[in-house]
N, C-alpha and C positions, 0 to 999 in steps of 0.2 A: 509582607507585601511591598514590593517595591513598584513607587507610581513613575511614570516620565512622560513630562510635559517638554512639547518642542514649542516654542515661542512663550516660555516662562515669563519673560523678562515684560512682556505685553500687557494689554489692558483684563483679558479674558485670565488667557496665562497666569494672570499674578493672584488673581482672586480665585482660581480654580486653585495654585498652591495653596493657599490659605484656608480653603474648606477642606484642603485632603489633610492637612498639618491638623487640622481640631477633630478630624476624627482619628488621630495619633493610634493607626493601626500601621503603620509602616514608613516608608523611605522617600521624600519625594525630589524625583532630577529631573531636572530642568537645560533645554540647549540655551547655549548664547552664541553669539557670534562677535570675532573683532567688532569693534567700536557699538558692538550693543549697549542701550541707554538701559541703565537698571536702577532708574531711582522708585518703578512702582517693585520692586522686590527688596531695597535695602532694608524694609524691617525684618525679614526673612533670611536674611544671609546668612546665620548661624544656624536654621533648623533645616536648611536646602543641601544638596548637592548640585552643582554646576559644574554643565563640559563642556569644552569652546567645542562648536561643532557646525559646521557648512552643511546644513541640507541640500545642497546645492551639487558636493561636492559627495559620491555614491562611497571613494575609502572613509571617507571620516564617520560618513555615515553606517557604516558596516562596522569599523570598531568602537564607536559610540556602544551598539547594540549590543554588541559581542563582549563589552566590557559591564555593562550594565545589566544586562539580562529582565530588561523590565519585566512585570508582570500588566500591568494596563499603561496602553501607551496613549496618551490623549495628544492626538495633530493639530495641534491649533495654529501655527506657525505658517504664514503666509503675508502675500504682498492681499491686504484686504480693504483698500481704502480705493473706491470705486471710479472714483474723475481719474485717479493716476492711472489704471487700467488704460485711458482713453493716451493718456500721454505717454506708455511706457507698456504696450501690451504684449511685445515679444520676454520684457522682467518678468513680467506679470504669469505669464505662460512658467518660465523658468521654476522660477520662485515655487510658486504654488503646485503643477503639475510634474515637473522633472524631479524638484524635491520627494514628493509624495511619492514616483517609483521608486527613489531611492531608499525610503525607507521600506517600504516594504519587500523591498528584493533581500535588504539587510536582514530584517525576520527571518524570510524566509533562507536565507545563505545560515545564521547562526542557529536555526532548527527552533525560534524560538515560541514556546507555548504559551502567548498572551492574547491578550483583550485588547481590540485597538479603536478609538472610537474618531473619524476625523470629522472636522467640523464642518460643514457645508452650507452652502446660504440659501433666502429665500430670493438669492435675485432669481437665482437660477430658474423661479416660474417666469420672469420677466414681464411680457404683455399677458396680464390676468385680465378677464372679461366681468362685467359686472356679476354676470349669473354665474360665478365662480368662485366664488367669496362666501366665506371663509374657506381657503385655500387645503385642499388635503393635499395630503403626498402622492396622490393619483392621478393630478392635474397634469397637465401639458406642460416640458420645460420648454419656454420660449425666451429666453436670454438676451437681452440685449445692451452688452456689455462688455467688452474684452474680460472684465472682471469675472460677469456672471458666467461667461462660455469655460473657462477656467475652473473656475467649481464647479459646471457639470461634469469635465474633465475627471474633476477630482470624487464625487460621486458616484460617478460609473464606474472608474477606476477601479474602486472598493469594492461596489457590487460583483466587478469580474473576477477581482482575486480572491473573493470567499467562495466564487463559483468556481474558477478551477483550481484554487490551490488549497481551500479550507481552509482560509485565515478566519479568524473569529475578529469581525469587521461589523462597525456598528455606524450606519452615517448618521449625521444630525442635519436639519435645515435651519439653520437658526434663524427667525425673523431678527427686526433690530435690537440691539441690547445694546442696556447704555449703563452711565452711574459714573462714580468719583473712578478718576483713571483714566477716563475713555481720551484717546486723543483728541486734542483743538481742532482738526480740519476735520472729523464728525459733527454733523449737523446737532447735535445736542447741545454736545460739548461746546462746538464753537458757541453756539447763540451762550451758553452762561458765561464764558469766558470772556464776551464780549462787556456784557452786562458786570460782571466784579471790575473790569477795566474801566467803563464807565463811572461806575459807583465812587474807584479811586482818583475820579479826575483823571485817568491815564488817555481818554479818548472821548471826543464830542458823542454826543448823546443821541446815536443813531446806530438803529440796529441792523447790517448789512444780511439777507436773506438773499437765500435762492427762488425754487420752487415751492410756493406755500400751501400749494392745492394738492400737492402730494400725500399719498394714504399712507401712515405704517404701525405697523404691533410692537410697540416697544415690551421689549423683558428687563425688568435689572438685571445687570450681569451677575449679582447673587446668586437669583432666580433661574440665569443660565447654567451655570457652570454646576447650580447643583444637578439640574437633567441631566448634566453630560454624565456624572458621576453614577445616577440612579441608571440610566439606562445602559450604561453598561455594564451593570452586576444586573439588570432585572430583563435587559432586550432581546430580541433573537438577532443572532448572527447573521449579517446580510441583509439586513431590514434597514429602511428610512421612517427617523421619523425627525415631525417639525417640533422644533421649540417653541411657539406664541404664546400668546394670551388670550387674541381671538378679538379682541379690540383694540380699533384700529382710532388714532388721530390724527389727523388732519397737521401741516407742520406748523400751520398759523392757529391750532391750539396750540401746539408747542411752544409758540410765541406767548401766547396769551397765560399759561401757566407760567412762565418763567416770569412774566411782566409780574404776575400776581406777588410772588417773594424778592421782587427787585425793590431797593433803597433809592432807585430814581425814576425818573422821569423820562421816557426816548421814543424817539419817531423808527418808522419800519422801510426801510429803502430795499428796494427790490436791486442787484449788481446781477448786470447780463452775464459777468463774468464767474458766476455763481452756477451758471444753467449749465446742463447735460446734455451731448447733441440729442440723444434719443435718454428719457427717462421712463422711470414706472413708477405707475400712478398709482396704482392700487396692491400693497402687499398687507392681507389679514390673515394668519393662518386658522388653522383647526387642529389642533395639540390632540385631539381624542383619544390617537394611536397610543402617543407618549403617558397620558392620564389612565390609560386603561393597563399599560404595560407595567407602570412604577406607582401611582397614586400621585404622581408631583402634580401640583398646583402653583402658580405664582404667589409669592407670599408678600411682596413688598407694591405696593399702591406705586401709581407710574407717577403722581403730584412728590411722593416721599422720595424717589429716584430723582427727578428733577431739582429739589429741592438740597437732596445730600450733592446733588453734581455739582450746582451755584456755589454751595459752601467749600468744598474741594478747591471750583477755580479762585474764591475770595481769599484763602490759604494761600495762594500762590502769585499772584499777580501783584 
């Protein structure tokens, strides 16, 4: 079996090689790109395969393919960090949507006979109503986001090509997922990041937030990357489903658990520069589809997540 992960070198990416390496049924490669940061895959570097490879860029992409021949391709490789969307949304387009035909025209130019599973978000519900909650994949996409319009892009995309060309095409919506890795300008990340800085004396003891009234389902990314896995040896071709939990917290619980495994003492400052011109308030999915198709359940407590993320950024800061 040979796996290939585009955006290896990332937060999701790294820990998805790591669960395909321990069940040591095959080969897993990974893209990078010039000046790609690879320090969440350096422990991996000897069990990996890595190709400099421009998604961006349809030849490189085409002989990537054509030299690998993967058997499951997992797309995780995208511009996915949501404010920048607002600063940078014709990258963002690029990146994520132009990339994406290019890989699949690649498939389909080398005739190749795989599983392909790309990842897709839940911004893409965007304005969810209260009477909508817990969120199926049947709801309304209502986007509001350079970012989120970009993975409907990339969602339908998929749906079209398993419709007219028979790709075996699997989307996922993944609510939020977090855990050790996640980058600093993710709202998780950041607030522990902040908090081990504080801890070390590196910064006064004030914890800068955005929006706190915001809703979201966090998954550990463990708990993601293994859905991507099960649902695409157990899903049907051409299907969406959500990756959640199904409970949703509040970002000022997020606050309030992190405060609970903090070494100090800090006040909460709200930075305008923090705010989103338009945000979403309420994302909770409903995994029922994904639970009924694979058995997956989240297995890791969202306090245990929080708690291994603070320790990651005290390791480093």
């Amino acid at each position: 079996m040979k796996y290939l992960i585009t955006g290896i070198t990332g937060f999701a990416g790294s820990h998805l090689a790591e669960y395909l390496l321990n069940l040591g049924n095959g080969e897993v490669h990974g893209t990078t790109r010039w000046r790609s940061r690879t320090e969440n895959i350096e422990h991996l570097r000897d069990r990996i395969q890595l190709h400099d490879c421009d998604l961006r860029d349809s030849y490189s992409v085409n002989r990537l393919i054509a030299s690998v021949k993967p058997d499951r391709i997992y797309h995780l490789a995208a511009q996915s960090f949501v404010p920048m969307s607002w600063a940078a949304p014709a990258e963002t387009f690029v990146t994520n949507v132009i990339a994406q035909i290019n890989l699949f025209e690649a498939v389909r130019a080398a005739g190749c006979d795989c599983r392909i599973q790309i990842a897709c978000s839940s911004e893409e519900y965007g304005l969810v109503l209260p009477d909508e909650v817990p969120i199926k994949e049947t709801n309304p996409l209502r986007p509001l986001s350079p970012y989120a319009v970009s993975k409907v892009a990339q969602d339908l995309m998929g749906y079209q090509y398993h419709q007219s060309y028979k790709l075996f095409i699997i989307r996922t919506r993944g609510f939020n997922h977090t855990g050790p890795r996640r980058g600093h300008v993710f709202v998780t990340s950041n607030f522990a990041r902040q908090i081990a800085e504080m801890e070390k004396g590196r910064r006064e003891p004030v914890l800068h937030v955005g929006n706190l009234d915001a809703v979201r389902d966090f998954t550990d990314v463990r708990d993601t990357v293994r859905a991507y896995y099960l649902i695409l040896e157990k899903g049907v071709p051409g299907e969406v489903y959500n990756v959640a939990t199904g409970r949703g917290y509040r970002i000022a619980e997020v606050v309030d658990i992190l405060r609970s495994h903090a070494r100090v003492k800090f006040e909460v400052r709200q930075d305008p520069g923090r705010m989103r011109p338009s945000d979403v308030q309420l994302l909770i999915g409903d995994a029922t589809r994904l639970r009924t198709a694979t058995g997956w359940e989240p297995q890791i407590p969202f306090e245990q997540t929080l708690s291994d993320l603070l320790n990651y950024w005290r390791e480093r800061v």
